[in-house]
C-alpha positions in Angstrom: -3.4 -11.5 -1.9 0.0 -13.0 -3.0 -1.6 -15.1 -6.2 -3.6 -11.6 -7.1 -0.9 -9.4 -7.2 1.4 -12.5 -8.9 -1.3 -12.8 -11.5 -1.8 -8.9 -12.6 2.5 -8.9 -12.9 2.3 -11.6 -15.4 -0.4 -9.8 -17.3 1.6 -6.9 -17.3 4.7 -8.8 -18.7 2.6 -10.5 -20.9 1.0 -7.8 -22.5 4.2 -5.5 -23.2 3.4 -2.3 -21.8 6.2 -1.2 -19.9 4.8 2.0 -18.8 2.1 0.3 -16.9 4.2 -2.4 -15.5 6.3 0.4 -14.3 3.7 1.9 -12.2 2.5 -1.3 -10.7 6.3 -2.4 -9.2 6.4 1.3 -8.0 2.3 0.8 -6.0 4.0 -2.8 -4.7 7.1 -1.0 -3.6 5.0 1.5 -2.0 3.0 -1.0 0.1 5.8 -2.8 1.2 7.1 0.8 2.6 3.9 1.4 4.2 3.7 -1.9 5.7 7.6 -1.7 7.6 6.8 2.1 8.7 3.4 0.7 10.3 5.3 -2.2 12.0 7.5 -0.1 13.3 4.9 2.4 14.4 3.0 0.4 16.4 6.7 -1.5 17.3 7.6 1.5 19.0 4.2 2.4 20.3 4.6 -1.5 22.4 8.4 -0.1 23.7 7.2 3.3 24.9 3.8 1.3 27.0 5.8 0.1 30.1 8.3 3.4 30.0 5.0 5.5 30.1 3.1 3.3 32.9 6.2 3.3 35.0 6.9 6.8 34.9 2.5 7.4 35.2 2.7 4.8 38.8 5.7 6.0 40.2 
């Protein structure tokens, strides 16, 4: 996944088009986002387990 996404950056260096290059570092930095806010989803979804099985057992 790494190479692909390394290898449609240099193309858009390569070719000059600023506009398009643009959009693509904005799409990476949106996955990246996406990717942290799921990790800490399901981060705090593994915290909240035991607090919810004691307070369900006790």
């Amino acid at each position: 996944m790494i190479s692909l996404l390394r290898r449609i950056r240099k193309t858009l260096i390569e070719s000059g088009s600023t506009s398009r290059y643009l959009l693509y570092a904005i799409g990476e930095i949106l996955l990246v986002m996406i990717g942290i806010l799921l990790a800490l989803q399901v981060n705090n979804w593994n915290e909240s387990q035991p607090i919810q099985h004691k307070l369900i057992f006790n």
